[in-house]
C-alpha positions as CSV (number, residue, x, y, z in Angstrom):
1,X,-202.2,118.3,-99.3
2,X,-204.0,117.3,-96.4
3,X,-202.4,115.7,-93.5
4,X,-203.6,112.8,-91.7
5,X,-205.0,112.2,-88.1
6,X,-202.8,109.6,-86.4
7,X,-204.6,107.8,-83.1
8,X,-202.4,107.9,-79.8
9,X,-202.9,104.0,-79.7
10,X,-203.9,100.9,-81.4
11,X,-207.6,99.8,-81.9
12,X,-207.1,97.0,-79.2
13,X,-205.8,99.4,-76.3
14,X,-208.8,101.8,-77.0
15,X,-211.5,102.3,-74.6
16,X,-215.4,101.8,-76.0
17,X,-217.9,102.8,-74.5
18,X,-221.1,100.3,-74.7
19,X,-225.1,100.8,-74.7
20,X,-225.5,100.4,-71.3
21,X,-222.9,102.8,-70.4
22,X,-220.1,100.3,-69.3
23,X,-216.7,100.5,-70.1
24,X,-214.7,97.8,-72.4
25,X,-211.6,97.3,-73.4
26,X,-208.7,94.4,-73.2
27,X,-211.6,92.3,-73.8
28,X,-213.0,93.0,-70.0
29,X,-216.2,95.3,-69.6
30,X,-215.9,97.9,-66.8
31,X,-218.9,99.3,-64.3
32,X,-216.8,103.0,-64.5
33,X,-213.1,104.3,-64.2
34,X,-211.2,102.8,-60.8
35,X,-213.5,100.4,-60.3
36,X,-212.1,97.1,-59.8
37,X,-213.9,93.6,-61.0
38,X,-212.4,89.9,-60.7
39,X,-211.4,88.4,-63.6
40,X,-211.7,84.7,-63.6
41,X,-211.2,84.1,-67.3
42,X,-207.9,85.6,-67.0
43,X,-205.3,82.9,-66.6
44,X,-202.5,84.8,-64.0
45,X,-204.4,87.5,-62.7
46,X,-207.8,87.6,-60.2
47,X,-208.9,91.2,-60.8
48,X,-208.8,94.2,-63.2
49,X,-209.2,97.8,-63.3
50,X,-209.3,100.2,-65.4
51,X,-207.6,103.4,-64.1
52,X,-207.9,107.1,-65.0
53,X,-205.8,109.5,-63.3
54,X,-205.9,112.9,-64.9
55,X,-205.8,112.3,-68.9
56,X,-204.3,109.2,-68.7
57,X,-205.9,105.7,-68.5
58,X,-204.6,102.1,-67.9
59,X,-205.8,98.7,-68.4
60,X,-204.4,97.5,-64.6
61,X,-204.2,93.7,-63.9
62,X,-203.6,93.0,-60.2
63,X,-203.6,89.8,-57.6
64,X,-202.1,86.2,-58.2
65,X,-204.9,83.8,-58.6
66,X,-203.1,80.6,-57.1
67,X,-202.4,82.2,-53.8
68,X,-204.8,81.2,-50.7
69,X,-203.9,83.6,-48.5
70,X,-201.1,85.9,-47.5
71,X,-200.5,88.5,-44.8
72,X,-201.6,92.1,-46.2
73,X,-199.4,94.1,-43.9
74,X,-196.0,92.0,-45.2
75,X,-197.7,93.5,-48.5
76,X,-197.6,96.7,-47.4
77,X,-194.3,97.0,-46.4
78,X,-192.8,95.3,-49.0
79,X,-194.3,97.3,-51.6
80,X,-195.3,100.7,-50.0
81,X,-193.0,102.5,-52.4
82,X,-194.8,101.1,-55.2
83,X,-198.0,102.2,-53.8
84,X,-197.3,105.9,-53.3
85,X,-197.1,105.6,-57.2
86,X,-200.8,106.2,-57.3
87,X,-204.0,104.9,-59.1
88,X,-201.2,103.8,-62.3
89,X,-199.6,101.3,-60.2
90,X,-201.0,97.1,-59.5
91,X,-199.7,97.4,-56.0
92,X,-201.9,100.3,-55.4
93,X,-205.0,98.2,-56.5
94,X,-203.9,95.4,-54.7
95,X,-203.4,97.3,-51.0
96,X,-207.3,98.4,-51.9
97,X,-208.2,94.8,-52.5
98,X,-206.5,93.6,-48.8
99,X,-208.7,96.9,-46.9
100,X,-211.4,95.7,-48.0
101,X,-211.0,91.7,-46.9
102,X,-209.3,92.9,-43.5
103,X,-212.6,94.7,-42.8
């Protein structure tokens, strides 16, 4: 009796891998692991990413798309404990999104 191979996930939450190299999955085609892209078609969220930290990798949707503009350092301090979670964690994306606006 032979057993059978079980996936660690279901076929929508699998990453594929295109012709061109790109990344795809959730429906939104990635340049490369931890490298974020907006995401206009998305009705809540402004950009995606898809993150890889060690094995592990996570379809990451960050950044409210109604808000003009907001102070990044009340972000920071509000949700600095959240960012020292790492590359798995929205708030981590989003302090990376407000370096690079502030610059």
């Amino acid at each position: 009796m032979s057993k059978k191979v079980r996936s660690s996930g279901t076929k929508k939450n699998k990453t594929e891998k295109t012709r061109s190299g790109s990344l795809k999955r959730g429906g939104v085609t990635f340049a490369g692991f931890n490298k974020p892209r907006s995401t206009p078609e998305h009705k809540n969220k402004s950009h995606a990413v898809l993150a890889k930290e060690g094995e592990k990798v996570k379809l990451i949707r960050f950044g409210e798309k109604k808000i003009k503009t907001t102070k990044p350092n009340i972000f920071t301090k509000r949700s600095s404990k959240d960012i020292t979670r790492g590359k798995l964690s929205p708030a981590f994306w989003e302090n990376t999104n407000w370096k690079k606006k502030s610059k």
